[in-house]
C-alpha positions in Angstrom: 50.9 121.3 -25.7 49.4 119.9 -22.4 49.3 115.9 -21.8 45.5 116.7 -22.3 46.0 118.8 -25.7 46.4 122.0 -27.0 45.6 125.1 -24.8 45.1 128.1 -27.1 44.3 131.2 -25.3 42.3 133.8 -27.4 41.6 137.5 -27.4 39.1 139.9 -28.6 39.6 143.7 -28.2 36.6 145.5 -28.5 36.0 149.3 -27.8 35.6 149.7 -24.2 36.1 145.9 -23.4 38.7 143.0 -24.2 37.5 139.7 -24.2 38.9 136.4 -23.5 38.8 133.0 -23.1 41.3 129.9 -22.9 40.5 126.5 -24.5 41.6 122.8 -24.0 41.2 121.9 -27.9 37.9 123.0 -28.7 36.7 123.2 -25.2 36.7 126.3 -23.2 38.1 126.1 -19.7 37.0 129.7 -18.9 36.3 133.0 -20.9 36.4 136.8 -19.4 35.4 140.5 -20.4 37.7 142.9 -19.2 36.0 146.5 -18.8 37.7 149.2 -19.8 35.7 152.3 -18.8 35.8 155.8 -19.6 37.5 157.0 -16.7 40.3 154.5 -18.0 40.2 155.1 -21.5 39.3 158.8 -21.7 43.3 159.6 -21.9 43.4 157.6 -25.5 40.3 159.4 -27.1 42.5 161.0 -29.3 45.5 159.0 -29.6 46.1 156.2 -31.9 44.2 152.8 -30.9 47.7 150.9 -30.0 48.6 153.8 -27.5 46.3 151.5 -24.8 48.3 148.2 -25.1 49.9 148.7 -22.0 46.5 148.8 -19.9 45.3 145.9 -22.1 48.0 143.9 -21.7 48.0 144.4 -17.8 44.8 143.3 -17.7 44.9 140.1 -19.8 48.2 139.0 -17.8 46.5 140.1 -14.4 43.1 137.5 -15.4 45.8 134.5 -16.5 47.1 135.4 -13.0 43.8 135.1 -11.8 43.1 132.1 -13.3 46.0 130.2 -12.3 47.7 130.2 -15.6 51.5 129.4 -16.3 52.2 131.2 -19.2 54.3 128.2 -20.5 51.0 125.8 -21.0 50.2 127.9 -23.9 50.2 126.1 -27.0 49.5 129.3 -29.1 47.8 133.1 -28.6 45.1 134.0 -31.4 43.7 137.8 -31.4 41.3 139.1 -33.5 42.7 140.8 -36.7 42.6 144.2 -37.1 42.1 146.7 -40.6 45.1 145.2 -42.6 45.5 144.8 -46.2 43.2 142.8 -48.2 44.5 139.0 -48.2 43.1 135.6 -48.1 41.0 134.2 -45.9 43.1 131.8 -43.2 45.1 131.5 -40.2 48.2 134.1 -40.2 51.5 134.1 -38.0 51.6 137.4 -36.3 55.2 138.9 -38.0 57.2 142.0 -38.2 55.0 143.0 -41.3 51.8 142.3 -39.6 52.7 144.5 -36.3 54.2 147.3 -38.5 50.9 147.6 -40.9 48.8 147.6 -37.1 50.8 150.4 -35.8 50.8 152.4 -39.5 46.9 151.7 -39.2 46.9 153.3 -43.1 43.4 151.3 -43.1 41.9 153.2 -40.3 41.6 152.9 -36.4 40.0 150.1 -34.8 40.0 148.2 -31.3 40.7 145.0 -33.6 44.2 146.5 -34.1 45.3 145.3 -30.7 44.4 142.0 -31.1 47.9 140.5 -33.1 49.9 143.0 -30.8 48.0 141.6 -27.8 48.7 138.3 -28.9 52.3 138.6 -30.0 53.5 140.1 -26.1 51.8 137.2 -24.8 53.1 134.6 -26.9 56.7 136.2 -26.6 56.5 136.1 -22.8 55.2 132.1 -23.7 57.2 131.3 -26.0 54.9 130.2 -28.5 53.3 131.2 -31.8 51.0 134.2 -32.1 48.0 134.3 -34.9 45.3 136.0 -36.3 42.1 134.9 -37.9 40.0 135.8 -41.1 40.6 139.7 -40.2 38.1 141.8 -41.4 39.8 142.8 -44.4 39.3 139.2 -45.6 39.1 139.0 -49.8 38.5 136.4 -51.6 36.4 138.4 -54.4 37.0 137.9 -58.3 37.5 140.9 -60.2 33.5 141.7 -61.6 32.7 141.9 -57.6 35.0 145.3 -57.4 33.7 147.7 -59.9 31.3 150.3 -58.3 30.2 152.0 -61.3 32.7 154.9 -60.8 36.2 154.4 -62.0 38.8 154.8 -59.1 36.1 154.4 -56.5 36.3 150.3 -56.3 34.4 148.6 -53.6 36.4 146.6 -51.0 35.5 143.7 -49.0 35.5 144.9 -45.0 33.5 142.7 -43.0 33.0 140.5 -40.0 35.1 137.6 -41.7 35.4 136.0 -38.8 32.5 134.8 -37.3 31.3 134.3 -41.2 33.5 131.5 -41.9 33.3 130.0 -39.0 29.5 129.7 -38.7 29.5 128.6 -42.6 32.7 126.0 -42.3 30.3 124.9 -38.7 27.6 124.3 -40.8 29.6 122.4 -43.3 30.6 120.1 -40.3 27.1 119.4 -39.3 26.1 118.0 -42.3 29.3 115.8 -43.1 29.8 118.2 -46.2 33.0 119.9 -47.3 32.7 123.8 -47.1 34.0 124.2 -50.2 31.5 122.3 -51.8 28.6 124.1 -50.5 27.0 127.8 -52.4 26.2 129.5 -49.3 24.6 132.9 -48.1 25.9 134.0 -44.6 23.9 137.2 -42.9 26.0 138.4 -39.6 23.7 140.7 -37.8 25.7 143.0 -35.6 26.2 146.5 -34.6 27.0 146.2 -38.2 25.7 143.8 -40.8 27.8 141.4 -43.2 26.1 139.5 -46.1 28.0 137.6 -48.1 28.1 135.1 -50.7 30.5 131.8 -50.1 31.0 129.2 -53.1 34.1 127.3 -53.8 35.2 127.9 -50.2 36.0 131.1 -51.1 33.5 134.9 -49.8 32.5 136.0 -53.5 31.0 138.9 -52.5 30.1 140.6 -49.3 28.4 143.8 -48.5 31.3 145.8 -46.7 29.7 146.6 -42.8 31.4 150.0 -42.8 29.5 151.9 -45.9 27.2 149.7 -48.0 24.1 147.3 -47.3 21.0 147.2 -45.2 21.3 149.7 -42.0 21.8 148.6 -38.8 21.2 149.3 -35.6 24.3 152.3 -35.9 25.7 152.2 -39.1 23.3 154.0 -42.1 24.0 151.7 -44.8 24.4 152.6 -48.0 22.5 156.0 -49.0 21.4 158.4 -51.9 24.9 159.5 -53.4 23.9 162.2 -54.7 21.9 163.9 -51.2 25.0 162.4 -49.1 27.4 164.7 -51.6 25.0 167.7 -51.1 25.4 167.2 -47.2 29.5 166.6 -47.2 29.7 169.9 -49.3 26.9 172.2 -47.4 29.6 173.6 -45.1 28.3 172.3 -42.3 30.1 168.7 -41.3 33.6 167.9 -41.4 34.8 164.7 -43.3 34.9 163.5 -38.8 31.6 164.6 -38.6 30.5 162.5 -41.6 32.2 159.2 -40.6 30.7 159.6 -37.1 27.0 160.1 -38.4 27.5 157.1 -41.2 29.4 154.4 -39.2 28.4 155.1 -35.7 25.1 157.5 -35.5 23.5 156.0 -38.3 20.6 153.3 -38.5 18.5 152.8 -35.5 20.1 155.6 -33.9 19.8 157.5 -36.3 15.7 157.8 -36.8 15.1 156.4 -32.9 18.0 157.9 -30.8 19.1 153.8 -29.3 21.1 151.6 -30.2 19.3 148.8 -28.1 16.5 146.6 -30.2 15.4 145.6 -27.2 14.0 149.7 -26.6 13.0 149.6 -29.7 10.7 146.7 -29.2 9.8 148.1 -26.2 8.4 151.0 -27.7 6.6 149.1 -30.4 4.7 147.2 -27.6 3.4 150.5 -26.6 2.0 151.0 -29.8 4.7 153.3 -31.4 3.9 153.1 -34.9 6.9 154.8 -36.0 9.5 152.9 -34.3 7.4 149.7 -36.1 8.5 151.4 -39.4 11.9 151.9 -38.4 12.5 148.4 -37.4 10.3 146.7 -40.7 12.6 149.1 -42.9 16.0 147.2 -41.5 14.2 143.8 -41.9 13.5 144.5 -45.5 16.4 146.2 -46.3 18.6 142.5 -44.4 16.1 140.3 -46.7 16.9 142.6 -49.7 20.5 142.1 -49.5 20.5 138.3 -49.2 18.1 138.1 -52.1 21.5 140.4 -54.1 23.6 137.9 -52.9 21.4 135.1 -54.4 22.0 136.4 -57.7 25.8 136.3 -56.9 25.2 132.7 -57.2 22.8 131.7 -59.6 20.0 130.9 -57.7 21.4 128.1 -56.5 22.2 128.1 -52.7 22.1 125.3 -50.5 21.2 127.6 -47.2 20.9 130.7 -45.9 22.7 131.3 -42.2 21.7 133.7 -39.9 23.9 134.6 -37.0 25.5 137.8 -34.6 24.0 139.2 -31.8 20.7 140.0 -33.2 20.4 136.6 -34.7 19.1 136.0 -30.9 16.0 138.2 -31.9 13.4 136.0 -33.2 11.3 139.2 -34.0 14.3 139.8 -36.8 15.1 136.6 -37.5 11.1 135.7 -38.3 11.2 139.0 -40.2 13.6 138.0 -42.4 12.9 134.2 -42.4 9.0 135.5 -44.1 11.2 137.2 -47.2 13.6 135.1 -47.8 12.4 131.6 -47.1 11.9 130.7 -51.0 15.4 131.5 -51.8 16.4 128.1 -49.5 16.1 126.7 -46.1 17.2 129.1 -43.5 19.8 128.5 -39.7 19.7 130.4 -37.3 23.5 130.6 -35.3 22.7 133.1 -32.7 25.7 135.2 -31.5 29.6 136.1 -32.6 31.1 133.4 -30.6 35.0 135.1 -32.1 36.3 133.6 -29.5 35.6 130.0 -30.2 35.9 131.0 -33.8 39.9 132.2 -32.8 40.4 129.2 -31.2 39.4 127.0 -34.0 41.6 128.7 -36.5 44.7 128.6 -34.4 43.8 124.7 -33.5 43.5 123.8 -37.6 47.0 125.6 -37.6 48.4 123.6 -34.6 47.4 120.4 -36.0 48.2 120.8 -39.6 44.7 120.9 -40.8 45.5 123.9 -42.8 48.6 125.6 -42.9 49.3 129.0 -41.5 49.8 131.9 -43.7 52.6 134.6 -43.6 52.1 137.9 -43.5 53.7 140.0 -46.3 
């Protein structure tokens, strides 16, 4: 700890960037993205997503460097959690289990992977503690939430965990409330979307970003069963081929060929009725699932919190404000803001405000 407090320094690998930022208690000295092109990363495209810690790892110690840090002011390193098994939400010590589930990656590759391994070389080199935050394979769901209507085929809770406690436990703050006594329903709007149900402190139920829920701008949602079964046996796709076209070609891509909303809008200022369709569709499928999740609670629900990156779009947020504004007053939280969100878990840690969990 620094005679001004605790410095936490956090991390957040993403695909072709890693992004950081170092914080004196909740306040951020300075934050970073380091690029990592595809001239750099073209010799991992088919290697396993922990194969590129060593160019990660020079690059986060060349920015402290940069930034005149002594690796002995760290009070703690926090990365983003990666796909590991299903656990509670909290703040986790990065252990030998954690780093040996990471490199297994039984639960798929993801950029998040590197964030406890990140974390854990740094804080060796430091000597201090290494944690993760709410990964995304957060669960918190009681037993009625997992049943899919095929035996063997349960649903699981994947989702941007993260950022969706923070933002609710932020909100709790604000209004001098407790966030476990609050019925909450949180809609993170990313590349993928998250919308989940929060009451008792605990995420009840959440649509799982990777194959369920309202489309997005890549990822298709969930989709006729029955037409997706005809596709995966017609001979022509691999399972690959599937994944690709479901989790990262689906959604806006899919029926528009972008990614960006901001195209999209583009185009529907030039009059393009179709691409007006396209975008009312994802609206009404967002404002669909929050009205499910109302029904996960009862009816009752004190607010409904909008927040990710396209929480910044008030065409989307007014969108879905006009449907779901009777179900209870609505916040916008534009952004992810992991960062700060790492930071705050790894501070409640530091200071005993909640005790950090072990890995098993």
């Amino acid at each position: 700890m620094s005679p001004t407090g605790f410095r936490v320094l956090a991390i957040n690998p993403g695909s072709t960037s890693t992004k950081l930022a170092l914080f004196e208690d909740e306040r951020p000295l300075w934050t970073e993205t380091l690029r990592h092109g595809d001239e750099q990363l073209k010799a991992f495209r088919d290697r396993p997503i922990l194969d590129q810690l060593g160019v990660r790892l020079e690059g986060v110690l060349r920015a402290l460097e940069a930034h005149g840090v002594r690796l002995e002011e760290l009070s703690a390193v926090v990365g983003r959690g990666g796909l590991l098994k299903p656990l509670p939400s909290g703040t986790y010590r990065v252990n030998d289990a954690m780093l040996r589930d990471l490199k297994a990656a039984k639960r798929g590759e993801h950029a998040s992977n590197l964030g406890a391994v990140l974390a854990h070389e740094i804080a060796k080199r430091a000597g201090c503690p290494a944690f993760v935050v709410d990964p995304v394979s957060v669960d918190e769901w009681p037993p009625i939430a997992r049943l899919s209507g095929l035996k063997g085929l349960d649903r699981e809770p994947l989702s941007h965990a993260l950022n969706t406690k923070a933002v609710a436990k932020r909100f709790a703050k604000e209004r001098d409330k407790r966030y476990e006594e609050l019925r909450l329903i949180v809609a993170h709007l990313g590349s993928g979307f998250s919308i989940s149900a929060h009451e008792g402190g605990r995420m009840v139920d959440v649509t799982n970003s990777r194959e369920e829920g309202a489309f997005s701008t890549e990822r298709a949602g969930s989709l006729p069963v029955m037409k997706l079964a005809e596709l995966c046996f017609s001979g022509r796709y691999t399972l690959k081929d599937v994944e690709r076209m479901v989790f990262r070609e689906g959604g806006l891509y899919s029926y528009l060929g972008t990614r960006e909303l901001r195209e999209v809008l583009r185009r529907i200022e030039r009059g393009d009725e179709y691409a007006k369709l396209v975008l009312d569709a994802m609206i009404y499928q967002i404002a669909k699932e929050v009205g499910a999740m109302a029904t996960v609670l009862k009816g009752r629900v004190d607010a409904v919190l909008i927040t990710g990156g396209l929480a910044h779009s008030p065409e989307v947020v007014e969108g879905v404000k006009a449907r779901i504004r009777w179900i209870a007053p609505v916040y916008v939280y534009p952004g992810e803001d992991e960062l700060r969100a790492l930071a705050e878990g790894a501070l409640r840690a530091l200071r005993g405000e909640e005790p950090a969990r072990d890995y098993a």
